[in-house]
N, C-alpha and C positions, 0 to 999 in steps of 0.2 A: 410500111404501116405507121399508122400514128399513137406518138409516143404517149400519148392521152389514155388511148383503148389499154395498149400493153399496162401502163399503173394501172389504171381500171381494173384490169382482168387482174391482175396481183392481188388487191385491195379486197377485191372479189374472195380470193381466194383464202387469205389471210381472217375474213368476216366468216367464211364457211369453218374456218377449224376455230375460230373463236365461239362461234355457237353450239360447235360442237362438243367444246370440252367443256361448258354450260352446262351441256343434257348428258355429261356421264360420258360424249365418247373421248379419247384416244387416238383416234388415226380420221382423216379425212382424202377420199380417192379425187383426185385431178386430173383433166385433163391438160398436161403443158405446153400445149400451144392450139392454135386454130391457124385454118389454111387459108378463107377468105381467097379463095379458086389461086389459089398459089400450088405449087410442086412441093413433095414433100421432101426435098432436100433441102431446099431454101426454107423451109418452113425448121426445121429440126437444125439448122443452121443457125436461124434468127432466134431459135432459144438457147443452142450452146454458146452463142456471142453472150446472152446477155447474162449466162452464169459466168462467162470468163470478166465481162467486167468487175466483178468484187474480187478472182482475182489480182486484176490489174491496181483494183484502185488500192489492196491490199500492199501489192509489192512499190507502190508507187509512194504511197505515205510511207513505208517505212524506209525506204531511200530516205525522205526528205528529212525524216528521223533522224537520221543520221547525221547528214549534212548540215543540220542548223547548230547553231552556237551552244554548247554544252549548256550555260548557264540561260538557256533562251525557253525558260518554265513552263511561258504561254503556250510558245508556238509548239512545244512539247506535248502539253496538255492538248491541245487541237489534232494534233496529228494520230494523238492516239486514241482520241474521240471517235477521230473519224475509222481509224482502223478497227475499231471494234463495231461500228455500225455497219460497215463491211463483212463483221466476223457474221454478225448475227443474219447478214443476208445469206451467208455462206453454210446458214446451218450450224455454224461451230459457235455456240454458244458459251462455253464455259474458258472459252479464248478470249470472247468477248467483254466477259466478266473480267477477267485478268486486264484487258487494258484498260476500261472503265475504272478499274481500282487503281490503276495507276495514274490515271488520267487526275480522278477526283483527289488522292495525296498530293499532287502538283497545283492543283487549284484552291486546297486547303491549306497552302504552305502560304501558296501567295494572296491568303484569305478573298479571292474573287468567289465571291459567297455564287451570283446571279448563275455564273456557267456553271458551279458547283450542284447548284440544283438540275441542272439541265442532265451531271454526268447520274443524279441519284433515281432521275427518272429512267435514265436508260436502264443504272442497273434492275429495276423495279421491274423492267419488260423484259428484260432477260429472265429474271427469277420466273417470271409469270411462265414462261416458255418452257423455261424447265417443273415446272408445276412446284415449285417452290412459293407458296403463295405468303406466308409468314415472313420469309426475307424480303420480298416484293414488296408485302404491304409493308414493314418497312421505310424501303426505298421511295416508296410511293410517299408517304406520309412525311417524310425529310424532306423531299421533292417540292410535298404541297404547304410545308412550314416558309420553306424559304419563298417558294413565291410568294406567301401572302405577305412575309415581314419584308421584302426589298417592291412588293407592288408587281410583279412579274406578269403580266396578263399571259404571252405566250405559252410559260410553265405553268400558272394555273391552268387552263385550259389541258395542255397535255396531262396534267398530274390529276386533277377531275376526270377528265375524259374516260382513263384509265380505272379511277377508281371506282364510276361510277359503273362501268362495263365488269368488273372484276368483281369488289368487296363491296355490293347494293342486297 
């Protein structure tokens, strides 16, 4: 299948509970995959593969975690970026929060303001997830400080985007 539909179909999914929690609801029903005259094992296959990816890239960053040079801030900060963008695929959000905050003290130490906002938007959609919308907005509003004062077009855009779908 192409890897285009499967986003799609994510993105899809992800807009259905965002509109949902707009109008008041809570839960939204999915269906987790489509057959496209495929076998339903290969079908129920090709979506436990791609839960086991966050997984993998989970246990994979934090090897690397490990392995990098104690004092090595950046690649610190990165690694645990990404393990938390993992988390939040994985459903575990308040994990995700946890590396976010460590991620953004390692990026505030070494005053790298631009990925600093990149870590204050995540935390912002994490909040959002957990219907914490007061810490989000927040995050969000830190998020959209820093882009405007360092020029950041990609974090403007996400940190608008956000806000403009969330607190309008």
């Amino acid at each position: 299948l192409e890897k285009a539909k499967i986003k799609a179909s994510i993105e899809r999914i992800l807009n259905s509970a965002r509109i949902a929690h707009l109008c008041g609801g809570y839960s939204v029903c999915f269906h987790s995959g489509f057959y496209m005259k495929q076998e339903s094992k290969k079908v129920y296959e090709t979506i436990k593969h791609n839960l086991k990816q966050y997984d993998a890239a989970i246990q994979n960053y934090t090897l690397a975690l490990h392995k990098i040079k104690i004092n090595d801030y950046e690649m610190q900060a990165i690694f645990l970026t990404n393990i938390a963008q993992a988390c939040v695929g994985k459903g575990m959000i308040e994990k995700a929060i946890a590396y976010n905050e460590d991620a953004l003290k390692l990026r505030v130490m070494l005053e790298n303001n631009i990925e600093t906002g990149d870590n204050y938007v995540n935390m912002g959609g994490a909040y959002i997830i957990l219907k914490e919308f007061d810490k989000a907005k927040y995050y969000i509003d830190t998020a959209l400080y820093i882009a405007n004062k360092y020029d950041y077009a990609e974090l403007k855009y996400k940190a608008r985007k956000i806000y403009a779908f969330y607190f309008s």
